[in-house]
C-alpha positions as CSV (number, residue, x, y, z in Angstrom):
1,X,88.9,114.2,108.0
2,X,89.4,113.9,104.3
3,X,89.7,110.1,102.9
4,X,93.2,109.1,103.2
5,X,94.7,108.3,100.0
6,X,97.7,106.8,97.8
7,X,98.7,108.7,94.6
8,X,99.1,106.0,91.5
9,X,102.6,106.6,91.5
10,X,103.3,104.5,94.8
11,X,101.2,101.5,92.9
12,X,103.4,102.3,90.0
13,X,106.4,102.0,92.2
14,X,105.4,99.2,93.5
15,X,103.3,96.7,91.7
16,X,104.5,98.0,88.0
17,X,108.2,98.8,88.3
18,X,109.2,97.0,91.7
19,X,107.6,93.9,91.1
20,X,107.9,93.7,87.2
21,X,108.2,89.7,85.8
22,X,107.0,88.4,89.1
23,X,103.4,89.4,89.2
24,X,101.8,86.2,88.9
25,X,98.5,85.9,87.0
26,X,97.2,84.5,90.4
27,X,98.4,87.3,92.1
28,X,97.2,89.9,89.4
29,X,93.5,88.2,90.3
30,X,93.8,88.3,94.0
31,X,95.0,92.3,93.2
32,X,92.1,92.9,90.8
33,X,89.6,91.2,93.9
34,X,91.1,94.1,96.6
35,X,90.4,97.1,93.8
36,X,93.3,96.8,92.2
37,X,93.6,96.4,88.3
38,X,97.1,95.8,86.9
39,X,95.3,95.0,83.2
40,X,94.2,98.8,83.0
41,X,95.6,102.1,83.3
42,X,96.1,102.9,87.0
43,X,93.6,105.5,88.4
44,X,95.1,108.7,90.3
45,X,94.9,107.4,94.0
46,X,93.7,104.5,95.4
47,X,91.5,104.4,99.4
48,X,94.0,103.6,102.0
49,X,92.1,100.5,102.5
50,X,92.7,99.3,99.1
51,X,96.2,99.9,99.3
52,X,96.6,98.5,102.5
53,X,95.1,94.9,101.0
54,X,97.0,95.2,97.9
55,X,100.1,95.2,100.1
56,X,98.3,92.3,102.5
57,X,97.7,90.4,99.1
58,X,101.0,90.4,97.4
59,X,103.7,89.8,100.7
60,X,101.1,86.5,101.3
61,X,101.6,85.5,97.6
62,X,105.2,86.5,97.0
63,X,106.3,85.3,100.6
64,X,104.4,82.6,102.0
65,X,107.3,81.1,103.6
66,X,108.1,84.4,106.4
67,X,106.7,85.6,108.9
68,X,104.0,88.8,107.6
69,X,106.4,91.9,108.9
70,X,109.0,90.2,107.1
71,X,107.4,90.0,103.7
72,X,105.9,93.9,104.0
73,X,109.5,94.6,105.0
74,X,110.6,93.3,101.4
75,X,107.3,95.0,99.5
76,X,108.5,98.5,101.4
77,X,112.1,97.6,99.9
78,X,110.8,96.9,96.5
79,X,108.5,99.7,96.6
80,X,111.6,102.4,96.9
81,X,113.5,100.2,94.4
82,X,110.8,100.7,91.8
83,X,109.9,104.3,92.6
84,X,113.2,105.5,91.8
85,X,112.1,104.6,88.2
86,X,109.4,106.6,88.0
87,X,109.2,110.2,86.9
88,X,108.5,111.7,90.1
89,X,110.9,109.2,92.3
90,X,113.8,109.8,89.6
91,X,113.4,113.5,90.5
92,X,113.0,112.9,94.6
93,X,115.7,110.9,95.1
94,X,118.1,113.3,92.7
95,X,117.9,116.2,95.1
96,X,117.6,114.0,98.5
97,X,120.9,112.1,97.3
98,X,122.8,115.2,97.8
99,X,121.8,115.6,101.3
100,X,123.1,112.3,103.0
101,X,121.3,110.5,105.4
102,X,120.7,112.8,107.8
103,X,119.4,115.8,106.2
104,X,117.4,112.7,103.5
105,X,115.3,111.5,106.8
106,X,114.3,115.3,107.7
107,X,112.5,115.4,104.4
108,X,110.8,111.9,105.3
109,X,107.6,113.8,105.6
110,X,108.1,115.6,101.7
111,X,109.1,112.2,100.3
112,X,105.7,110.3,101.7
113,X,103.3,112.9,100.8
114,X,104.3,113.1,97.3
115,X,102.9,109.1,97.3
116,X,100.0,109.3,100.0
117,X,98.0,112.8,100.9
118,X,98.4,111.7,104.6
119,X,101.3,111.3,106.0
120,X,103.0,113.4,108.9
121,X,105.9,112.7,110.8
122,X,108.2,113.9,113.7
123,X,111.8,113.5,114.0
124,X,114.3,113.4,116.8
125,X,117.6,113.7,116.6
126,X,119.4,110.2,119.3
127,X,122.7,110.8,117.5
128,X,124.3,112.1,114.9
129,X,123.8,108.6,112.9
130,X,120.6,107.6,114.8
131,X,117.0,109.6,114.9
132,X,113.8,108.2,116.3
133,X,110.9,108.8,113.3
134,X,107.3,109.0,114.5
135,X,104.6,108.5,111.8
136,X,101.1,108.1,111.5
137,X,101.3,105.0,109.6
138,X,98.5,102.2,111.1
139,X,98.7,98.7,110.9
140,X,100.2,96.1,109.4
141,X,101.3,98.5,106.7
142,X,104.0,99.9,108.8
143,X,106.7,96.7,108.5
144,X,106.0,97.9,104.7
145,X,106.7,101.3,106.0
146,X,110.0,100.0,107.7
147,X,111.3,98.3,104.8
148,X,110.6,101.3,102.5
149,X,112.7,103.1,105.4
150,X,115.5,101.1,104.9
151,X,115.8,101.5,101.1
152,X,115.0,104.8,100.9
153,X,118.5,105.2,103.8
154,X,120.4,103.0,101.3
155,X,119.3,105.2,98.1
156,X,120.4,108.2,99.8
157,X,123.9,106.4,100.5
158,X,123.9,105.1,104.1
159,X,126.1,102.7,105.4
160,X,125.1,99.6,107.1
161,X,121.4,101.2,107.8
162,X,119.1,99.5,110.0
163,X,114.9,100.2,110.8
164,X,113.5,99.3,114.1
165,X,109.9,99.3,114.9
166,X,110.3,101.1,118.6
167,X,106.5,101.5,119.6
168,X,103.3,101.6,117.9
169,X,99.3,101.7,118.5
170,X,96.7,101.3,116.4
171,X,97.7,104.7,114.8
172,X,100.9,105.6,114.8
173,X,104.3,104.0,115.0
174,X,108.1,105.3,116.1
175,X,111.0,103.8,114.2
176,X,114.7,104.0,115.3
177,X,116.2,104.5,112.4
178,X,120.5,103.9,112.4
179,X,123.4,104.2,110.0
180,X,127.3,104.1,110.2
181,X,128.9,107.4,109.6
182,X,131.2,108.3,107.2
């Protein structure tokens, strides 16, 4: 099995554009200690490991006071919120925006792999405003996951959208994704 990886745009996204003027030189150390370093140029992709204690690293620094699902939850937000500034998410979310909700969450899948070379998914349709997504997302990374979910549904203009974590294992977890219809 190849070495999963993130593509430098999701750091971008992230820890560049998301998170611009509150990267804290304490937390651009504790980055720089996981393999992280904002100081230079970004490299192409980053180990899934790395990434995974980038993420650890900045919801501890940025949101000691909540619980850790809670802080991924607003890294996964601000992680959307900050790719749609970047070349690539610009260009994503232009098409997808078009589509709705609905048709937006089929291309979950598309939208991932253009930021990671791992992820798949299955959908399944619980209503017309309510699917069930399985990924192979592992870890604590998938509250990050889930709140990345829930922006990405407001970007591509649902109403009153909500994430659920359903079920998960060590490898893989199913979110019950929900919006109001139109």
């Amino acid at each position: 099995m190849p070495e999963k990886l993130v593509f430098e745009h999701t750091l971008e996204g992230l820890f560049v554009r998301g998170l611009v003027g509150r990267v804290t030189p304490t937390l651009r150390e504790r980055l720089k200690e996981v393999g992280v370093d904002l100081e230079r140029k970004l490299q192409p992709a980053y180990g899934f490991d790395t990434w995974c204690s980038a993420v650890r690293v900045a919801a501890r620094e940025l949101h000691p006071d909540v619980p850790n699902d809670v802080g991924y939850g607003l890294l996964g937000e601000r992680m959307v919120d900050g790719y749609r500034e970047t070349v690539l998410g610009r260009a994503a979310f232009g098409v997808i925006q078009l589509l709705g909700p609905r048709r937006g969450v089929g291309r979950a899948r598309q939208m991932f792999r253009s930021g990671n070379n791992y992820t798949e998914t299955r959908l399944e349709d619980v209503s017309p405003t309510e699917v069930d997504l399985w990924m192979n997302e592992a870890g604590t990374i998938r509250y990050f996951t889930r709140g990345a979910l829930l922006a990405g549904l407001r970007a591509v203009g649902a109403r009153q959208p909500e994430v659920h974590v359903r079920d998960y294992n060590d490898d893989h977890v199913t979110y019950r994704l929900t919006w109001r219809g139109s």
